[in-house]
N, C-alpha and C positions, 0 to 999 in steps of 0.2 A: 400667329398665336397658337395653332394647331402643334406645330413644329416645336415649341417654346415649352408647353405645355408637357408632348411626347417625351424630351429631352428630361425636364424636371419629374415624371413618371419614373423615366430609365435609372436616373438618379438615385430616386430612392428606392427603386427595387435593389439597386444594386448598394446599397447601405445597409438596408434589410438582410440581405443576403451574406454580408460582411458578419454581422451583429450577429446571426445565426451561427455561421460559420466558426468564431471566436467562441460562441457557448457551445457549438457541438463541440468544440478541440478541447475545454475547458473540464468539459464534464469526462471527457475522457480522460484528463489527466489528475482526475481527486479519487478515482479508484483504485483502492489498495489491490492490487490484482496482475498477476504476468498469466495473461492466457496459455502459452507456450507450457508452462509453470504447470497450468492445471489439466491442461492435453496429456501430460504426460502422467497422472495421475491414475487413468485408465490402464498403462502396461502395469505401473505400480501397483495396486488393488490385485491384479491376475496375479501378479510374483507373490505377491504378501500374504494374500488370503485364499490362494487357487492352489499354486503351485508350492510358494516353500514348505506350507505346511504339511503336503502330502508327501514332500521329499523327492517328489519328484520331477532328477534331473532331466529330462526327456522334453518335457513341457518346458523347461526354464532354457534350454537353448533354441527352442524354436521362436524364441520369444525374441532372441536378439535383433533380428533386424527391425522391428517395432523400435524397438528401445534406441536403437540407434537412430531410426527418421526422426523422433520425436524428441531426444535428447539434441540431436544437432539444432532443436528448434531451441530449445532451451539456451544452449549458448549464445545465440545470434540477439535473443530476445532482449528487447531492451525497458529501460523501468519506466511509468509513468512519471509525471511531473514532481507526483506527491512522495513517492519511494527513492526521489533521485537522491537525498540525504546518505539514503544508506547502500547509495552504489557501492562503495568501496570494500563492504560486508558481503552485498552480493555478489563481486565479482570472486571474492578471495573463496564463498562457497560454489561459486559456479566450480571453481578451477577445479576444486575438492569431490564436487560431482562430476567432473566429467573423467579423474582418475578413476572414480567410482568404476563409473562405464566402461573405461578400458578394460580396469581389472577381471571386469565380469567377461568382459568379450574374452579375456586371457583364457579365463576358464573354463567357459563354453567352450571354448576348440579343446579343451585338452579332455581327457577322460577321469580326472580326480572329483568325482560329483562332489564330495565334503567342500572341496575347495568351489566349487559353483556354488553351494549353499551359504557358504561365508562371504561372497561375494553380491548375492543377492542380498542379504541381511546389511551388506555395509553400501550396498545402493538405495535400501531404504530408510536406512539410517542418514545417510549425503541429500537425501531427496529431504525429507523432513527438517532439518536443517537448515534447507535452502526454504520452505512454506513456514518454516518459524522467524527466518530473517523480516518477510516482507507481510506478515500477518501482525495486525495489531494484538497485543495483551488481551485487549477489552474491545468489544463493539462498539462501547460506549465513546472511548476511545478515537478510536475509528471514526465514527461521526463525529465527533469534535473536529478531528481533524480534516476532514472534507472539509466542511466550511472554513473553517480558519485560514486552508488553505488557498480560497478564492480570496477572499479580505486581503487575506496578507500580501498574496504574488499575482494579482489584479487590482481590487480596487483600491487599496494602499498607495501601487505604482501610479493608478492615476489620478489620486487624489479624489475619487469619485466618492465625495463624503457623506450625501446622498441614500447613495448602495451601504457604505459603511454603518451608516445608523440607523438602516433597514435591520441591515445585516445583523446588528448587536444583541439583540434581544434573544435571538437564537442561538448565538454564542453561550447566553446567559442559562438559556435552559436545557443546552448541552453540557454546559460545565457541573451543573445541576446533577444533570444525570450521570455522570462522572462518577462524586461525591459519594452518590448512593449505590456504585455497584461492588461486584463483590469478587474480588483476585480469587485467582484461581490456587488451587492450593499450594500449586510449588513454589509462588511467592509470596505464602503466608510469614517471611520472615522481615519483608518490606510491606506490612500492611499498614504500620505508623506511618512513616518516611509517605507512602502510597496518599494515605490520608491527607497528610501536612501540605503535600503538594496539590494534590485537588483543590485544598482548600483557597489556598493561594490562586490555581488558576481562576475558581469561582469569582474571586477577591478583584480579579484583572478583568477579567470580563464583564462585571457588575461597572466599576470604574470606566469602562469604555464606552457602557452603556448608557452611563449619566454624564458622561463627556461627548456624546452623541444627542442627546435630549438638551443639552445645553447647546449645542449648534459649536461646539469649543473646537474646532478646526484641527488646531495644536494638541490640545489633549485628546482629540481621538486618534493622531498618528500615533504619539504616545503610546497611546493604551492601548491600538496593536501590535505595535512591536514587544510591548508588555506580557499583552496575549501570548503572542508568539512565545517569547522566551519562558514563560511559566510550563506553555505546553511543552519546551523541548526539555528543562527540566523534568517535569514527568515522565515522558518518555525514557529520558537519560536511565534511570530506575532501572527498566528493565533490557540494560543493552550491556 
């Protein structure tokens, strides 16, 4: 019985540890975030705000072998779960930053400082770029999107309808928050279009959430795939 017992212990530590395991990969993959991305963010600061401004080419070629361990990182890096959509954007900007990089190496070895200067301005120009690719518009945003992203490519896939009508309610009062915030100026020309779609996504979310409260099996897959597509909608906007 001792034996039987131990056996059903081992069991479910090792289920526990599964279950764990699955939320720790989870929660790593709803962060908008390439660490590599933000490493290298520290050479960038010294060139931008240290060095370009002072002109001085001296400091800006010592700088290269930084720039190069930490840019190699950046190539190699690869995207979370939740940024895999816009691999294809990131990879076409990685390519564009890592000419960046050459170009700067080109003119670090050479002695035309002008041209090292133009070169550091169009690596930080390729760098920003690449943190506007994988950076949401809005926070608000952003949070919508974490969670939506577990519903949708978890508990969706198992049908865990449970989790999903847990889940919905905070859908509800992220899409909420959505609604109420406020685009940043360069996209004050999509601020209807911006609105319309909020509105919509609010509209999907509420729906999901009364089709969760109703126990409707069918209409909550629905209305997160619904979910889904309102937010990718929105998103679409600013791409």
């Amino acid at each position: 019985m001792f034996k039987r017992l131990s056996v059903a212990m081992c069991t479910i530590c090792l289920m526990q540890l599964g279950l764990w395991a699955q939320s720790h990969q989870m929660a790593g993959e709803t962060k908008s975030e390439v660490p590599e991305l933000t490493a290298f963010h520290e050479v960038i600061f010294e060139i931008w705000h240290t060095a370009y401004p002072a002109k001085d080419a001296a400091a800006l070629r010592k700088l290269v072998p930084q720039i190069n361990e930490l840019a190699a990182k950046v190539y190699a890096a690869k995207l979370p779960g939740i940024l895999r959509e816009k691999e294809a954007k990131w990879n076409d900007g990685v390519a564009q930053f890592k000419t960046s990089v050459e170009t700067y190496n080109t003119a670090a070895s050479g002695k035309d400082d002008k041209a090292l200067l133009s070169a550091a301005e169009a690596l930080h120009m390729k760098y920003e770029s690449l943190v506007r690719t994988i950076r949401p518009v809005l926070p608000e945003m952003d949070a919508f999107h974490q969670s939506m992203y577990v519903v949708y490519h978890s508990y969706l896939v198992d049908k865990a309808y449970d989790k999903i009508r847990g889940a919905s309610a905070d859908l509800v009062t992220r899409a909420e928050a959505i609604t109420h915030a406020t685009l940043p100026k360069q996209f004050a020309a999509k601020a209807d279009a911006f609105r319309t779609a909020a509105a919509e996504l609010l509209d999907a979310a509420k729906a999901l959430d009364a089709a969760g409260k109703a126990h409707d099996h069918a209409g909550m897959e629905t209305g997160v795939e619904k979910v889904h597509a309102k937010y990718e909608a929105l998103q679409s906007l600013f791409e």
